[in-house]
C-alpha positions in Angstrom: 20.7 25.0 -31.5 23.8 25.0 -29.5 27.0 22.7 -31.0 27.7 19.3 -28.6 31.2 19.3 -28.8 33.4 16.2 -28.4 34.9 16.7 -25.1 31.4 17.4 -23.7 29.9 14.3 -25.0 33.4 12.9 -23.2 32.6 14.6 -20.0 29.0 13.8 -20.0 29.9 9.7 -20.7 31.7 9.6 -17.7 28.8 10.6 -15.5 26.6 7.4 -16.7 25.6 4.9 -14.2 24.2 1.6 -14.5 20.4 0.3 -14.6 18.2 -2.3 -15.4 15.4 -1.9 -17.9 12.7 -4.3 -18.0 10.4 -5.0 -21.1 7.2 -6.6 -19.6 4.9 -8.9 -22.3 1.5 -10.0 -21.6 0.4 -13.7 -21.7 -2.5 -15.7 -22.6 -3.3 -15.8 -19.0 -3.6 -12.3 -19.0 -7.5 -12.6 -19.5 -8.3 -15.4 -17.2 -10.4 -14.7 -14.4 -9.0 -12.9 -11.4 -6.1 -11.5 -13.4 -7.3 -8.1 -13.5 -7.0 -8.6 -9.3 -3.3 -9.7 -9.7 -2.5 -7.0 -12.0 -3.8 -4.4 -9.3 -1.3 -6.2 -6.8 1.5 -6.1 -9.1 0.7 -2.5 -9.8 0.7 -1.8 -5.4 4.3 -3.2 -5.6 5.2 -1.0 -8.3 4.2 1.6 -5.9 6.3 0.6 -3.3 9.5 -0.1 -5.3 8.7 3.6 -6.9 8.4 5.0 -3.6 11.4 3.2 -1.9 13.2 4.5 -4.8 14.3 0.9 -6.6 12.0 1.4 -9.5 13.3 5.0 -11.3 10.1 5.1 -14.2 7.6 2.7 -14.5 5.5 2.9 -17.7 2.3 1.1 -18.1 1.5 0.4 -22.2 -2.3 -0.6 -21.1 -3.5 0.6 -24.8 -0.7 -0.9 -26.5 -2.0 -3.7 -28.8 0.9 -5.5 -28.9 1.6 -7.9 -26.2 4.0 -5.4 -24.6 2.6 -4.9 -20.7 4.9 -1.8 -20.3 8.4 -1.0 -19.8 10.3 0.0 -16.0 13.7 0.9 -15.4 15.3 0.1 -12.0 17.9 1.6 -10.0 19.6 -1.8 -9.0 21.9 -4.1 -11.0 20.9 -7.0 -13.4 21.0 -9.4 -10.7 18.6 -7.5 -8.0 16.7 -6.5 -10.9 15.5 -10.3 -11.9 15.2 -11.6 -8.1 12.3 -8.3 -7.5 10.8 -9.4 -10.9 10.3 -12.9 -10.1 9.0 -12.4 -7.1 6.3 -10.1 -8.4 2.8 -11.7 -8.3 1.8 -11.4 -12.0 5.3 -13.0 -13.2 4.6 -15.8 -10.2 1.0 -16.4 -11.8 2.2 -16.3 -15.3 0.1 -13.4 -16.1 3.1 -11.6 -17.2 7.0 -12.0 -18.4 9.5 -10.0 -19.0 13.0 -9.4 -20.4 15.5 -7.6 -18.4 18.8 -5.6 -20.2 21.5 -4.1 -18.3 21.5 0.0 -19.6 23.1 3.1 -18.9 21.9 6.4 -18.6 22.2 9.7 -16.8 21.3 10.1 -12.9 18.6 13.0 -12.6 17.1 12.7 -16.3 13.4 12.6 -15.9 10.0 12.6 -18.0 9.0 15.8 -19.0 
């Protein structure tokens, strides 16, 4: 394994740029009737933010337990971030909720 030197890690700092991350949590509401329909809509949007290039990585956690939905990062600010989230149908029906964190990380990293 190659040595990370100092002044890389410096170099490599500088090229950060900000995101949001989003932490999505299931509800109770999540097994009602008709939520698996909303879910399916929420998912299209995902699609289209993906493909307009505002939502970077989107990750389902579908056979997580827990009441974590999935987690997303987007290529907008804090701000933007919240205002495309509350717009989305399963946070309008209550199906879903999220938590949204300002981040950094490094433009072109990608899953493997």
């Amino acid at each position: 394994m190659s040595l990370i030197t100092d002044e890389y890690m410096q170099k490599m700092l500088k090229t950060t740029k900000p995101y949001t991350l989003v932490i999505l949590h299931r509800t109770l509401r999540r097994s009602e009737p008709g939520a698996n329909a909303i879910i399916w809509e929420h998912g299209r949007r995902n699609f289209e933010l993906r493909r307009d290039g505002i939502l970077s990585i989107v990750c389902p956690a579908a056979k997580d337990q827990s009441d974590v939905a999935g987690v997303c990062i987007f290529s907008t600010d804090l701000g933007k971030a919240k205002e495309i989230m509350d717009s989305d149908p399963a946070i309008k029906a209550g199906i879903l909720v999220y938590d949204a964190h300002l981040i950094e990380g490094f433009p072109g990293d990608a899953l493997p």
